[in-house]
N, CA, C and O atoms as CSV, one atom per row, in Angstrom:
chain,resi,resn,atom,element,x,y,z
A,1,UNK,N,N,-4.159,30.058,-9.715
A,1,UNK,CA,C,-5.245,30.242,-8.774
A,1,UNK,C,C,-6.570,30.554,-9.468
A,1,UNK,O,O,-7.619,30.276,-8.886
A,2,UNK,N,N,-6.582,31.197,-10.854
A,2,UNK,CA,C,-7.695,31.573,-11.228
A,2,UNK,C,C,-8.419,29.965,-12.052
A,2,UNK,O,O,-9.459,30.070,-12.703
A,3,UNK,N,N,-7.982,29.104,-11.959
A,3,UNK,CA,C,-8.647,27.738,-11.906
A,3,UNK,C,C,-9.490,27.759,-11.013
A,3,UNK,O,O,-10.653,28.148,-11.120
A,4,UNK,N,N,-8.754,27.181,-9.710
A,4,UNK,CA,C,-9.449,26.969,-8.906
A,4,UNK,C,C,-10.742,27.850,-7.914
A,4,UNK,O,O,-11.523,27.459,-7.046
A,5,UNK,N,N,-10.429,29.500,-8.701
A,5,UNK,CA,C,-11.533,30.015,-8.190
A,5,UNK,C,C,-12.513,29.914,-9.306
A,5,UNK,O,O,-13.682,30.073,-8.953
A,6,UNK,N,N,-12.302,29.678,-10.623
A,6,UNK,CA,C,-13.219,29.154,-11.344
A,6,UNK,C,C,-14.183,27.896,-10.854
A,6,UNK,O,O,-15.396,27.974,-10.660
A,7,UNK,N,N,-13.512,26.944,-10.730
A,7,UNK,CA,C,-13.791,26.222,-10.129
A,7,UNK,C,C,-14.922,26.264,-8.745
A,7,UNK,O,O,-15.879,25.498,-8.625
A,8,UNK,N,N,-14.650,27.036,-8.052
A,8,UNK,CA,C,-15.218,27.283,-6.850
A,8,UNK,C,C,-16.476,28.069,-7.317
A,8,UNK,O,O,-17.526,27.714,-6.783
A,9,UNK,N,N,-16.535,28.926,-8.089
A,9,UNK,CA,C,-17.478,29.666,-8.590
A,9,UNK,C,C,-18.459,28.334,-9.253
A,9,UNK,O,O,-19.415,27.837,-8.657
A,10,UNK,N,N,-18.032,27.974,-10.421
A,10,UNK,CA,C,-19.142,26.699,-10.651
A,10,UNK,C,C,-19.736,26.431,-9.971
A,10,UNK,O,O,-20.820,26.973,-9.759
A,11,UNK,N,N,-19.030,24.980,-9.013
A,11,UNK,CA,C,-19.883,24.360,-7.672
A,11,UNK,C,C,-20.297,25.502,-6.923
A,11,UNK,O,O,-21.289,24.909,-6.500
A,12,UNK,N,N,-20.405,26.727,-6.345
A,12,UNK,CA,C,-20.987,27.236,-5.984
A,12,UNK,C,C,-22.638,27.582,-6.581
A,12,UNK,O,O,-23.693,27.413,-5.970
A,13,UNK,N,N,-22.456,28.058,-7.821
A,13,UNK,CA,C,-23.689,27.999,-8.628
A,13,UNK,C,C,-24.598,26.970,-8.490
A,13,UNK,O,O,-25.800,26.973,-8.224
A,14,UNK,N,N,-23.394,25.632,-8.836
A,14,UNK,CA,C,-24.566,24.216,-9.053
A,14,UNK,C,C,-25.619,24.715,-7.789
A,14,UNK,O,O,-26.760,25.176,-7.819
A,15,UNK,N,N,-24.502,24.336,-6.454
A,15,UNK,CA,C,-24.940,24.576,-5.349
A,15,UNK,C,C,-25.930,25.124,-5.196
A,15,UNK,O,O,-26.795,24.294,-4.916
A,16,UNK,N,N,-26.410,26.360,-5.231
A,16,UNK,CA,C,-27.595,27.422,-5.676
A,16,UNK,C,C,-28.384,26.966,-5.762
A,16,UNK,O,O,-29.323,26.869,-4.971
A,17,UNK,N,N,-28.137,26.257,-7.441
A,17,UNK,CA,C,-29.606,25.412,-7.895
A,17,UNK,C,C,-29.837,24.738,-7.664
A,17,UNK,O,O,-31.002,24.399,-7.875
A,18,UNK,N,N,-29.005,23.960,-7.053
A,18,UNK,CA,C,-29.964,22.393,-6.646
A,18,UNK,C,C,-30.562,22.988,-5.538
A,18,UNK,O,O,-31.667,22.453,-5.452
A,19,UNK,N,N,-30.397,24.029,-4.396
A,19,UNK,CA,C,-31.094,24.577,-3.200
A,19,UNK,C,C,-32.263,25.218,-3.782
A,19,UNK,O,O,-33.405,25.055,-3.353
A,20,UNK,N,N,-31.940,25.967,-4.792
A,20,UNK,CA,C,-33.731,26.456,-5.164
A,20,UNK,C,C,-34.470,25.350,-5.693
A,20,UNK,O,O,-35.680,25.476,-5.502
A,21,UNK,N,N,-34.086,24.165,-6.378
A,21,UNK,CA,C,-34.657,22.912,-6.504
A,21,UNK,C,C,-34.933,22.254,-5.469
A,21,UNK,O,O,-35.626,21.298,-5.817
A,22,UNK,N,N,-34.797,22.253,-4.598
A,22,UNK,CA,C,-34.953,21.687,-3.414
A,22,UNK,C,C,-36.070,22.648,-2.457
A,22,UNK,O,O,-36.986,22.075,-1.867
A,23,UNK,N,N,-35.912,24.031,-2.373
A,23,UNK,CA,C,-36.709,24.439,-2.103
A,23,UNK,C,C,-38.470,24.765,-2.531
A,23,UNK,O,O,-39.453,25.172,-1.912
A,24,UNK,N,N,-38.167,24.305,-3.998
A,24,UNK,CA,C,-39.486,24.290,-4.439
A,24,UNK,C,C,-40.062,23.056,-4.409
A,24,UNK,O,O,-41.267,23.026,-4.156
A,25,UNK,N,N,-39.567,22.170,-4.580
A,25,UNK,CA,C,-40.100,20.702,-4.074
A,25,UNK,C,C,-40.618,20.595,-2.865
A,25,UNK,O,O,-41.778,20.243,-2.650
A,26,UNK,N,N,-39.778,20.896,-1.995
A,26,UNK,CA,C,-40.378,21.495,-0.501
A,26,UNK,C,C,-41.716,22.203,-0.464
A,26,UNK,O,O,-42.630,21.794,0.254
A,27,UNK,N,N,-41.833,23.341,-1.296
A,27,UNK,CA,C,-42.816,24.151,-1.726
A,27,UNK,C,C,-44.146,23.179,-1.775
A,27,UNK,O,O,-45.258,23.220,-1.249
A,28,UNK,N,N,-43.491,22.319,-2.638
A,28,UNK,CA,C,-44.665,21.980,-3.626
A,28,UNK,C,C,-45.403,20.872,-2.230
A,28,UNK,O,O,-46.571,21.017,-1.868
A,29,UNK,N,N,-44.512,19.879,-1.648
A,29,UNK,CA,C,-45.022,19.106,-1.087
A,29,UNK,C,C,-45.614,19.762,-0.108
A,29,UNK,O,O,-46.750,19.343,0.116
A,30,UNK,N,N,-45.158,20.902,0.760
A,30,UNK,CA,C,-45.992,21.328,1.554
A,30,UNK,C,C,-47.732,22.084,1.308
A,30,UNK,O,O,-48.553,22.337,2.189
A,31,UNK,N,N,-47.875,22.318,-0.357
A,31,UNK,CA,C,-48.952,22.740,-1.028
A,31,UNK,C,C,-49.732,21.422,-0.937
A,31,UNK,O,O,-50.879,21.629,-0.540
A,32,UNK,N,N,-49.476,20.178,-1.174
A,32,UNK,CA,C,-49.952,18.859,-1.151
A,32,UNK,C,C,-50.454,18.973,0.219
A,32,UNK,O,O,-51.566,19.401,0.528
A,33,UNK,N,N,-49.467,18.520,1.080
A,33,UNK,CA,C,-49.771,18.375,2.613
A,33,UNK,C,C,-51.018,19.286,2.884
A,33,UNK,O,O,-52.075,18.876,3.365
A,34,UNK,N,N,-50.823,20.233,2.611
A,34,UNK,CA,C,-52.003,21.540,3.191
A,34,UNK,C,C,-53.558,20.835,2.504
A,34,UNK,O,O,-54.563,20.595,3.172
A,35,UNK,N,N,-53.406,20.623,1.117
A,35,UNK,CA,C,-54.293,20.304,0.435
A,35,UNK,C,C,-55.220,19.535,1.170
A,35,UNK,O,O,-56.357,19.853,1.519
A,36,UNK,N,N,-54.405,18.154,1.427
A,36,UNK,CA,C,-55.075,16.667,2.072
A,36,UNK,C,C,-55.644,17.277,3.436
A,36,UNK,O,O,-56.796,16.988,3.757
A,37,UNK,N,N,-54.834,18.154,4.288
A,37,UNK,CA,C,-55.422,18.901,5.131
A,37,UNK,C,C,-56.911,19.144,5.331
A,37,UNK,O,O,-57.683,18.674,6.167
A,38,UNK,N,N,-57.121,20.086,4.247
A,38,UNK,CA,C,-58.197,20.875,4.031
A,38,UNK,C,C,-58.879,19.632,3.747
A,38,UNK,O,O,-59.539,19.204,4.693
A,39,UNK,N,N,-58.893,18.814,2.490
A,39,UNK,CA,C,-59.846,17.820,2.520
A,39,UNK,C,C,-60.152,16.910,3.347
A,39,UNK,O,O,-61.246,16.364,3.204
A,40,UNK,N,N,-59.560,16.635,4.077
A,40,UNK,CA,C,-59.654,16.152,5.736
A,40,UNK,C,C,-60.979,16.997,6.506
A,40,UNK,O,O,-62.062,16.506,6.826
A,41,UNK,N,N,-60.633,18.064,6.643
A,41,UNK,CA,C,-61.567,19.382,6.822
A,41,UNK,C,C,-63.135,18.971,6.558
A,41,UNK,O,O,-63.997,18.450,7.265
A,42,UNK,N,N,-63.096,19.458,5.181
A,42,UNK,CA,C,-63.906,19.300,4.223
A,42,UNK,C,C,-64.819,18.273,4.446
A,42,UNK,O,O,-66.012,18.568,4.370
A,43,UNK,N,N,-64.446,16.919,4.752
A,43,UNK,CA,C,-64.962,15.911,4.873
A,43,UNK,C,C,-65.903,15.589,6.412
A,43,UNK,O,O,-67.019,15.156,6.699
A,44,UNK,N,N,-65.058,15.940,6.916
A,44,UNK,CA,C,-65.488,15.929,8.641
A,44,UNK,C,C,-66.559,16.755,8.396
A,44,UNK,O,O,-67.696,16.282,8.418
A,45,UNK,N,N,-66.336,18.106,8.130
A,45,UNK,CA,C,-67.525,19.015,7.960
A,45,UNK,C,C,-68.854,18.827,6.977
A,45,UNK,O,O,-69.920,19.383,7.243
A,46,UNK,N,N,-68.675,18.010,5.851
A,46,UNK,CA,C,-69.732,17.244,5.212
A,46,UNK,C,C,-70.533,16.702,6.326
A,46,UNK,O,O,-71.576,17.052,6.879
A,47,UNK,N,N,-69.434,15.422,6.519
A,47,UNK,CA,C,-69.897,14.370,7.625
A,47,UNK,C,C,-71.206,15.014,8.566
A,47,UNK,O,O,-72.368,14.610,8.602
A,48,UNK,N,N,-70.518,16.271,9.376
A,48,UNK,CA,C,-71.444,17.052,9.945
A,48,UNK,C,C,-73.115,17.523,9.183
A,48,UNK,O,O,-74.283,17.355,9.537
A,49,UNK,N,N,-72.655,17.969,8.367
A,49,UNK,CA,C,-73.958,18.270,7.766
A,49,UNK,C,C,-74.586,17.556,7.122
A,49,UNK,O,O,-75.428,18.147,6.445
A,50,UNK,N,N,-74.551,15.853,6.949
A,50,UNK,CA,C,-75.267,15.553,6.310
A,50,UNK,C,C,-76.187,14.378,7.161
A,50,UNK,O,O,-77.141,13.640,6.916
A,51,UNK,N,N,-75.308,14.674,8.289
A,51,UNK,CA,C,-76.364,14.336,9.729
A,51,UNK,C,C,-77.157,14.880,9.953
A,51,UNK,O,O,-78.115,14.261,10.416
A,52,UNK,N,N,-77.278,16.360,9.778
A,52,UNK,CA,C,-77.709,17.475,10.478
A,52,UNK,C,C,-78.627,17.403,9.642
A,52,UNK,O,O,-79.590,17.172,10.372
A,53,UNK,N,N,-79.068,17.445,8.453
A,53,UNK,CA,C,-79.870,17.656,7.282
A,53,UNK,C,C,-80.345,16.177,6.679
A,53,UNK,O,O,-79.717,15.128,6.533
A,54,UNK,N,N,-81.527,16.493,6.432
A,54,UNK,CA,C,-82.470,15.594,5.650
A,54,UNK,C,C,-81.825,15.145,4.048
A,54,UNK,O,O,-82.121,14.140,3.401
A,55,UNK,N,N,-81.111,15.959,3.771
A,55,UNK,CA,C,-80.036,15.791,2.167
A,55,UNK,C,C,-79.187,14.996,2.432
A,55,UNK,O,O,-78.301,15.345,1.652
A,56,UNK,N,N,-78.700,13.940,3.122
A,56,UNK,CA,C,-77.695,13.220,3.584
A,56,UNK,C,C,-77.522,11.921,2.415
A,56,UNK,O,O,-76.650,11.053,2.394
A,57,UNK,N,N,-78.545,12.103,1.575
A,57,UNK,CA,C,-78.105,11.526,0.313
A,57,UNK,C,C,-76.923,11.812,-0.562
A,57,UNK,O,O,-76.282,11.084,-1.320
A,58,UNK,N,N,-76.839,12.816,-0.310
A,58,UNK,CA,C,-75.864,13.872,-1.398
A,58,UNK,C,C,-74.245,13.170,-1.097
A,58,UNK,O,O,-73.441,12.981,-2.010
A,59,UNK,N,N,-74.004,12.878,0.188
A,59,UNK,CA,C,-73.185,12.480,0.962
A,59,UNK,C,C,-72.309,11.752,0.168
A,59,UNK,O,O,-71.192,12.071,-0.241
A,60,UNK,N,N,-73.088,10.518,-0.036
A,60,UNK,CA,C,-71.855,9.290,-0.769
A,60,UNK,C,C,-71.251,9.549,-1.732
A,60,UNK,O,O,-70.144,9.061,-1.963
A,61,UNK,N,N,-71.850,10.374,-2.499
A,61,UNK,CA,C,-71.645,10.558,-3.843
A,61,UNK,C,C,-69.838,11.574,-3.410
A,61,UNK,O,O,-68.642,11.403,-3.645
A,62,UNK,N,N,-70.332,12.152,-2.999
A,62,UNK,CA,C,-69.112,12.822,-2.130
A,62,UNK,C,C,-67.995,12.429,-1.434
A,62,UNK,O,O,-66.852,12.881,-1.359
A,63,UNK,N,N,-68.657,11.336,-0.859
A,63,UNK,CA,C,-67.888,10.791,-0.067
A,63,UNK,C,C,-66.699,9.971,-0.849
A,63,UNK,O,O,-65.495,10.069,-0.609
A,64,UNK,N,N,-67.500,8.895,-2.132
A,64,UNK,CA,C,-66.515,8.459,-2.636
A,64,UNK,C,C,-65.582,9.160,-3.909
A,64,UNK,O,O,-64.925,8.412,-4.633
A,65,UNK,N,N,-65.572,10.767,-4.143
A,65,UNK,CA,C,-64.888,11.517,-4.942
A,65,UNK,C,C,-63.772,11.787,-3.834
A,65,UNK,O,O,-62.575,11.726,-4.114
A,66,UNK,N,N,-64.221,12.077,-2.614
A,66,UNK,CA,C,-63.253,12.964,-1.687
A,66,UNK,C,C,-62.346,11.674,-1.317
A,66,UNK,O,O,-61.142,11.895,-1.185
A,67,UNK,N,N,-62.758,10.496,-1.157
A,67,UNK,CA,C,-61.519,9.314,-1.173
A,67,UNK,C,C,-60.883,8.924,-1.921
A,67,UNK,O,O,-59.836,8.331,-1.662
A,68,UNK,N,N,-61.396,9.174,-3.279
A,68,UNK,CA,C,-60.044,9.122,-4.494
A,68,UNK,C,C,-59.656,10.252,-4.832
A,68,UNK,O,O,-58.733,10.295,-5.645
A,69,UNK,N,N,-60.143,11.327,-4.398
A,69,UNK,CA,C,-59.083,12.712,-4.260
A,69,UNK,C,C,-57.480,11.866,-3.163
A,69,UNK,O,O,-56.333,11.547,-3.476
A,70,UNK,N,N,-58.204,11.814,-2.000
A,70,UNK,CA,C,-57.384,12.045,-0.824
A,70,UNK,C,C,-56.334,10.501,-1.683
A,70,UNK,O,O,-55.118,10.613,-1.843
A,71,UNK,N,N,-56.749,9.812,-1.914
A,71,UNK,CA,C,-55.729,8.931,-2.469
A,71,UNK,C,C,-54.801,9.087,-3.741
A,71,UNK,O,O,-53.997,8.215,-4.070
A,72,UNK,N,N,-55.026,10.550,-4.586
A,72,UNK,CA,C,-54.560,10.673,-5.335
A,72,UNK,C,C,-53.630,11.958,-4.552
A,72,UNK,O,O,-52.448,12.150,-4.834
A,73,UNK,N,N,-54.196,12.571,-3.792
A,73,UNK,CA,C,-53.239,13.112,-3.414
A,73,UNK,C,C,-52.200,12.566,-2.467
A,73,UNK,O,O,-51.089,13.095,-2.448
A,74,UNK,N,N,-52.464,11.599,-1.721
A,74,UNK,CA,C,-51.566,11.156,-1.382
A,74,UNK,C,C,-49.879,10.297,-1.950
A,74,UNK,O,O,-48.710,10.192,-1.579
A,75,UNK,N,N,-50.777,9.864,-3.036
A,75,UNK,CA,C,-49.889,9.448,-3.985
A,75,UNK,C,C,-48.767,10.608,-4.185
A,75,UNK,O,O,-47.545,10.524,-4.055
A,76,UNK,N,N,-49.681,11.858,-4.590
A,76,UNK,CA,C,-48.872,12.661,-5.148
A,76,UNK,C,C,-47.851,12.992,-3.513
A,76,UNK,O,O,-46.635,13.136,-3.632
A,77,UNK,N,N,-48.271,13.047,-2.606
A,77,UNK,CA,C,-47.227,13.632,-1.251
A,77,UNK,C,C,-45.962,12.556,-1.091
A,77,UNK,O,O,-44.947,12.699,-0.409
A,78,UNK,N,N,-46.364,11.382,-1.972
A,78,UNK,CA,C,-45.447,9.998,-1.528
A,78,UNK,C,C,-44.455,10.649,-2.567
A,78,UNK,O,O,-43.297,10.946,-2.274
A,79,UNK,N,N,-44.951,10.818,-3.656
A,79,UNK,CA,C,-43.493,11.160,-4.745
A,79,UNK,C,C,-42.768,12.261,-4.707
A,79,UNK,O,O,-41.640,12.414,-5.174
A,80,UNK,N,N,-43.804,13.469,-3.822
A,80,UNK,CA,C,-42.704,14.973,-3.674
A,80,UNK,C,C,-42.190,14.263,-2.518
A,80,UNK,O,O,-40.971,14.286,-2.691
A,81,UNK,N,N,-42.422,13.662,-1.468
A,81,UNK,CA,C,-41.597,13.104,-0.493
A,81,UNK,C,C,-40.100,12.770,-0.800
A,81,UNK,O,O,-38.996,13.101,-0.369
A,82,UNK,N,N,-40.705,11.811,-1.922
A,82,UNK,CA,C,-39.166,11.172,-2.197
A,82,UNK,C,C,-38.355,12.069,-3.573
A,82,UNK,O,O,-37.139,11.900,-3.656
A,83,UNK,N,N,-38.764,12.630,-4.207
A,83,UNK,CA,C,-38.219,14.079,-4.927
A,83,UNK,C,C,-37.428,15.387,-4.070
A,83,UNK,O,O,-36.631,16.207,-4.525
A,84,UNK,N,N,-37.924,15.259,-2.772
A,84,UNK,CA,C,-37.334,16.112,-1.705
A,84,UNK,C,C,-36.253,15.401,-1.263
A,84,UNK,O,O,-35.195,16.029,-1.300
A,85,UNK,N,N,-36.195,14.130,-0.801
A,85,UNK,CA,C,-35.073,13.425,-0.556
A,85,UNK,C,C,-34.415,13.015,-1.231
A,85,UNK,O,O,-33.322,12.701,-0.759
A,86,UNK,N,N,-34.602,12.809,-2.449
A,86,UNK,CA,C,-33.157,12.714,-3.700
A,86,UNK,C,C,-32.573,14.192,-3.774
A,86,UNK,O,O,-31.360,14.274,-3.962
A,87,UNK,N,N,-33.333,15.418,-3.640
A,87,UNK,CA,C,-33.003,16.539,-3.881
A,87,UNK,C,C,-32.276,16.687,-2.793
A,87,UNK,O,O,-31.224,17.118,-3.266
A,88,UNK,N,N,-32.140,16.627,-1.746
A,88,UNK,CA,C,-31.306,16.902,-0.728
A,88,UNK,C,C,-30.078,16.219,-0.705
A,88,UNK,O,O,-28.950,16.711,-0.661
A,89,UNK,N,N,-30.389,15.111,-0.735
A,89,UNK,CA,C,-29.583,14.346,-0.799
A,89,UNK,C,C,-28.384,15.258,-2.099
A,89,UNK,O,O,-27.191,15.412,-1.836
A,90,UNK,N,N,-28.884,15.650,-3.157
A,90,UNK,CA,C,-28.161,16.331,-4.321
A,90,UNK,C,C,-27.776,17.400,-3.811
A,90,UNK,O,O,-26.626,17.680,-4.151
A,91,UNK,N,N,-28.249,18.119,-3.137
A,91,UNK,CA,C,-27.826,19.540,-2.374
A,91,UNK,C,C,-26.341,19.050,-1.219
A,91,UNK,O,O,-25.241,19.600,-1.285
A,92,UNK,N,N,-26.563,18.348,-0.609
A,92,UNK,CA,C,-25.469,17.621,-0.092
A,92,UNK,C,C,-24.020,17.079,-0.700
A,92,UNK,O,O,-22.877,17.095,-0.245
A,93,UNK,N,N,-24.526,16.653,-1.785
A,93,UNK,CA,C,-23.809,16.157,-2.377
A,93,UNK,C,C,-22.317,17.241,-2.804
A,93,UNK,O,O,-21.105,17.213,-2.589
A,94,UNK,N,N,-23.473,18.287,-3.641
A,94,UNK,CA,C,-23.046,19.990,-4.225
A,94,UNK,C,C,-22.284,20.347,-3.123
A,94,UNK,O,O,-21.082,20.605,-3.071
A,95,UNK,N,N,-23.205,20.329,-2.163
A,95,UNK,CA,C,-22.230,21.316,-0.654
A,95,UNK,C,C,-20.655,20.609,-0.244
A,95,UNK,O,O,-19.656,21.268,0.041
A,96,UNK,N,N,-20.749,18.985,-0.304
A,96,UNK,CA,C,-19.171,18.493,0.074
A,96,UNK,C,C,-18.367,18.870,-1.417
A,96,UNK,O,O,-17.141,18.939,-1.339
A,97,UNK,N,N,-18.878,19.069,-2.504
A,97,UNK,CA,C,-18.088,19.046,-3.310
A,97,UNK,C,C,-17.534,20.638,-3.447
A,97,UNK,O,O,-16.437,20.855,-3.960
A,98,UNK,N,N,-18.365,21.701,-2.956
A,98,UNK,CA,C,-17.532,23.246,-3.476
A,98,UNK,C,C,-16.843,23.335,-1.950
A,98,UNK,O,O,-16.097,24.279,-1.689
A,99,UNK,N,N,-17.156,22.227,-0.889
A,99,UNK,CA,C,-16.199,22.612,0.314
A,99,UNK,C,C,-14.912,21.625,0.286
A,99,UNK,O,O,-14.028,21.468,1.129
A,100,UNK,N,N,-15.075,21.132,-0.733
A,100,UNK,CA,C,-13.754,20.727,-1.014
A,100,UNK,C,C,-12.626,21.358,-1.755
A,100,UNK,O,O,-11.409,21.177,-1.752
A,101,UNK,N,N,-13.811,22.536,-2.687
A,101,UNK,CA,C,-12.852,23.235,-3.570
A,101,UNK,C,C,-12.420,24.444,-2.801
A,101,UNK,O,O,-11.420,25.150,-2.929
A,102,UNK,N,N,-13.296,24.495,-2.078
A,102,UNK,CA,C,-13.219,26.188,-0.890
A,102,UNK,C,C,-12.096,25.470,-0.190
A,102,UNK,O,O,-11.160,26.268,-0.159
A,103,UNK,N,N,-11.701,24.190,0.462
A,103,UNK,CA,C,-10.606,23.701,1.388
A,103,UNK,C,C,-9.481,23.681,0.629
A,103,UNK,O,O,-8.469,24.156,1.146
A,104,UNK,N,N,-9.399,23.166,-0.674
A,104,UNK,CA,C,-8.237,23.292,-1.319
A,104,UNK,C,C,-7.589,24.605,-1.807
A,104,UNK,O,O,-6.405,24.706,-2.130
A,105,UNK,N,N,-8.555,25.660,-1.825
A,105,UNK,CA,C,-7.854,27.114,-1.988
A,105,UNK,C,C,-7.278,27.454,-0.866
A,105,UNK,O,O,-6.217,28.038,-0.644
A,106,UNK,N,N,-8.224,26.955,-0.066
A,106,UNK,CA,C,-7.904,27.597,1.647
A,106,UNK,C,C,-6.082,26.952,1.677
A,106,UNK,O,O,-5.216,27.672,2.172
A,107,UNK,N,N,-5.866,26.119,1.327
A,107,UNK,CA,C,-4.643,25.340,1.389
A,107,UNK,C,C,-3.276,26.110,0.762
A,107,UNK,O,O,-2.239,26.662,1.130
A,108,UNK,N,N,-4.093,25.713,-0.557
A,108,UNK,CA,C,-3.762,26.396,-1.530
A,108,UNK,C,C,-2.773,28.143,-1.143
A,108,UNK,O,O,-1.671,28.610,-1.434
A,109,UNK,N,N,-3.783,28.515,-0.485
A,109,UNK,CA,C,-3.350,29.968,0.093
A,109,UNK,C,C,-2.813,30.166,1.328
A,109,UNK,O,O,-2.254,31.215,1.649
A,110,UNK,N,N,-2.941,29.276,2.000
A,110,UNK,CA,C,-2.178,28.940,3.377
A,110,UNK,C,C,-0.543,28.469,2.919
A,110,UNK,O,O,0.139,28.670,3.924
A,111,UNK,N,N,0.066,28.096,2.149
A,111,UNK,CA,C,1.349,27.339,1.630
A,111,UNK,C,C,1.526,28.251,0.820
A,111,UNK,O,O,2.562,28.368,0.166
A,112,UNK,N,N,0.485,29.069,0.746
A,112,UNK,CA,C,1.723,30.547,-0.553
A,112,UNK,C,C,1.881,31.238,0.427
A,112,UNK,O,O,3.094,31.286,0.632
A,113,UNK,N,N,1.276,31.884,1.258
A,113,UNK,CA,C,1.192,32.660,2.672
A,113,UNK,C,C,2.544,31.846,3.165
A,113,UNK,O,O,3.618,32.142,2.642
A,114,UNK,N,N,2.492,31.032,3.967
A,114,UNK,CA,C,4.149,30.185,4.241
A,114,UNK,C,C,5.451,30.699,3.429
A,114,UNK,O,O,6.546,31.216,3.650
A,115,UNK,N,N,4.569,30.188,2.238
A,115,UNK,CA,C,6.328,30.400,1.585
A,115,UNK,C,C,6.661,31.929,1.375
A,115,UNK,O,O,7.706,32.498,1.691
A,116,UNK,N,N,5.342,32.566,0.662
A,116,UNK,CA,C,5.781,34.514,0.897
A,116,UNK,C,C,6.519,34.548,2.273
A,116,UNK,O,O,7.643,35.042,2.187
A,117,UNK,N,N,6.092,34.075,3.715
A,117,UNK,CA,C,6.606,34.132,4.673
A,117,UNK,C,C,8.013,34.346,4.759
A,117,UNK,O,O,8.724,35.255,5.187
A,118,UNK,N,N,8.257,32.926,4.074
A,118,UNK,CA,C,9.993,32.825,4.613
A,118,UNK,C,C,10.512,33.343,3.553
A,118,UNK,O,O,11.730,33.402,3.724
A,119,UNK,N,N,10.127,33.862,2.259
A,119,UNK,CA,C,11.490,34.664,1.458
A,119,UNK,C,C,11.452,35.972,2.287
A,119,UNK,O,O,12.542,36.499,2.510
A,120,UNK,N,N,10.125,36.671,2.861
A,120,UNK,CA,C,10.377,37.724,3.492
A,120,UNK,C,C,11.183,37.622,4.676
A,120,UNK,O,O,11.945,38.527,5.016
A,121,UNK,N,N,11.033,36.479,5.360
A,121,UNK,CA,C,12.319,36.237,6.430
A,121,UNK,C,C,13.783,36.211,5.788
A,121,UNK,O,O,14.714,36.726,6.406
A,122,UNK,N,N,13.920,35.791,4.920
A,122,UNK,CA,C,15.007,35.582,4.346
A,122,UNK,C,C,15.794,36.874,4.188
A,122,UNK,O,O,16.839,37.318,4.664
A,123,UNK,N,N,14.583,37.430,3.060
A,123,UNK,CA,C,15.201,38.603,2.778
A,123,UNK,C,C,16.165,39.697,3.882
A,123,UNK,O,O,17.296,40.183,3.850
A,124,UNK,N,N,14.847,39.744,4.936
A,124,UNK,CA,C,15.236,40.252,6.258
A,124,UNK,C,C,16.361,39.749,7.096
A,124,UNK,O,O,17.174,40.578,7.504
A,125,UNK,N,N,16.497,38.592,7.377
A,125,UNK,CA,C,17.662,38.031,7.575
A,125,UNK,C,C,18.919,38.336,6.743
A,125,UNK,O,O,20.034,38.441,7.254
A,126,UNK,N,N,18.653,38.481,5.342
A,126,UNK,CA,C,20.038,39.091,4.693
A,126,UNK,C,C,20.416,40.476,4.877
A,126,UNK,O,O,21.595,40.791,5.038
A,127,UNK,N,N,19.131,41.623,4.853
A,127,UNK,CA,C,19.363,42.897,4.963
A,127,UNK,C,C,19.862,43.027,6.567
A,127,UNK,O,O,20.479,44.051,6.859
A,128,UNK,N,N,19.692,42.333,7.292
A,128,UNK,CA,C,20.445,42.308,8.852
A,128,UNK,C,C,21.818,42.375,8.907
A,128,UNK,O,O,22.535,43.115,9.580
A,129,UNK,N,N,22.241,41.062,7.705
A,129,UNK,CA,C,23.603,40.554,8.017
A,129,UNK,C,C,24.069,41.477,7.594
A,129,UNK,O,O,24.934,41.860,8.381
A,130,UNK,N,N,23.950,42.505,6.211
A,130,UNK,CA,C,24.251,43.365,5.788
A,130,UNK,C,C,24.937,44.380,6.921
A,130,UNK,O,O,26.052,44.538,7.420
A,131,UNK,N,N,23.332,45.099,7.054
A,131,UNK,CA,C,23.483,46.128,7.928
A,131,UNK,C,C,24.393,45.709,9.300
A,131,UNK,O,O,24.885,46.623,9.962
A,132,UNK,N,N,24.600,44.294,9.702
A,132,UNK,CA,C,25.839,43.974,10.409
A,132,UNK,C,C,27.299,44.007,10.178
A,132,UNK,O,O,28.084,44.456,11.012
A,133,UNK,N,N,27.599,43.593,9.197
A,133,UNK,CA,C,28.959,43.938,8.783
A,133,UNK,C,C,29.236,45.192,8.180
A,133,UNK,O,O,30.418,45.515,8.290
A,134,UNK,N,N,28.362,46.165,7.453
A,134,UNK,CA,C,28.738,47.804,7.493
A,134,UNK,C,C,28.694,48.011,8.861
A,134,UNK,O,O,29.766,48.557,9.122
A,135,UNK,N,N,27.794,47.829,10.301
A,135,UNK,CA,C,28.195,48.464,11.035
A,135,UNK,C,C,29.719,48.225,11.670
A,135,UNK,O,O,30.291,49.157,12.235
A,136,UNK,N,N,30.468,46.628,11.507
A,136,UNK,CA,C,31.082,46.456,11.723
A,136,UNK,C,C,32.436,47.038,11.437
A,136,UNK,O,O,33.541,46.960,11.973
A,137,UNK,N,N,31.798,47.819,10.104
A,137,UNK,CA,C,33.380,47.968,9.378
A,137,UNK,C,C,33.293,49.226,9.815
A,137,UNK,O,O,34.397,49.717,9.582
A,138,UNK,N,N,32.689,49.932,10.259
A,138,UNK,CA,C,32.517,51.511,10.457
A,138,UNK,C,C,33.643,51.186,12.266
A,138,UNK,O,O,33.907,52.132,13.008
């Protein structure tokens, strides 16, 4: 048995890490997402002020940094995207594999449980017959 709780202990670990790997990818893409957000923001609110103001020159120059921002960040949200979904996908993977090792102990210990069962029936069944034929002979 101390295999297979070895065993179980491992994939449990992997398990772990690929979830804190997964959770920081998560992390990260949602730091992206927020980002493009704000520069979304950012932009609209330019937009605003450079209506509003006689400086509306300043604008383009701006305008075309904040569109190869937003396209570089997007890039970057496309690849934590799919870094999150291989990662899960790996977290998944981890999870059927230590619940396979957690099912096979479970088994494992269910069929020793059985069989402890019936020698203790057994046993009991003999100390009966026993205690039947001394009472008999008395």
């Amino acid at each position: 048995m101390k295999g297979i709780d070895a065993l179980i202990k491992l994939h449990k670990f992997e398990l772990d890490e690929k979830q804190r790997v997964l959770k920081e990818l998560e992390t990260t893409r949602a730091s992206i997402a927020t980002a493009i957000e704000m520069l979304e923001n950012e932009i609209v609110k330019e937009q605003g002020a450079a209506r509003a103001s006689e400086t509306g020159y300043g604008y383009g120059p701006f305008a075309a940094a904040s569109i190869k921002r937003r396209e570089r960040l997007k890039l970057a949200l496309n690849d934590a995207t799919m870094q999150v979904d291989s990662a899960r996908n790996l977290v998944t993977e981890a999870f059927g594999e230590f619940k396979k090792y957690e099912f096979t102990k479970a088994s494992r210990d269910a069929e020793t449980k059985k069989e402890s069962d019936r020698r203790d029936r057994i046993a009991l069944d003999e100390l009966g017959a026993v205690a039947h034929v001394r009472k008999r002979r008395q």
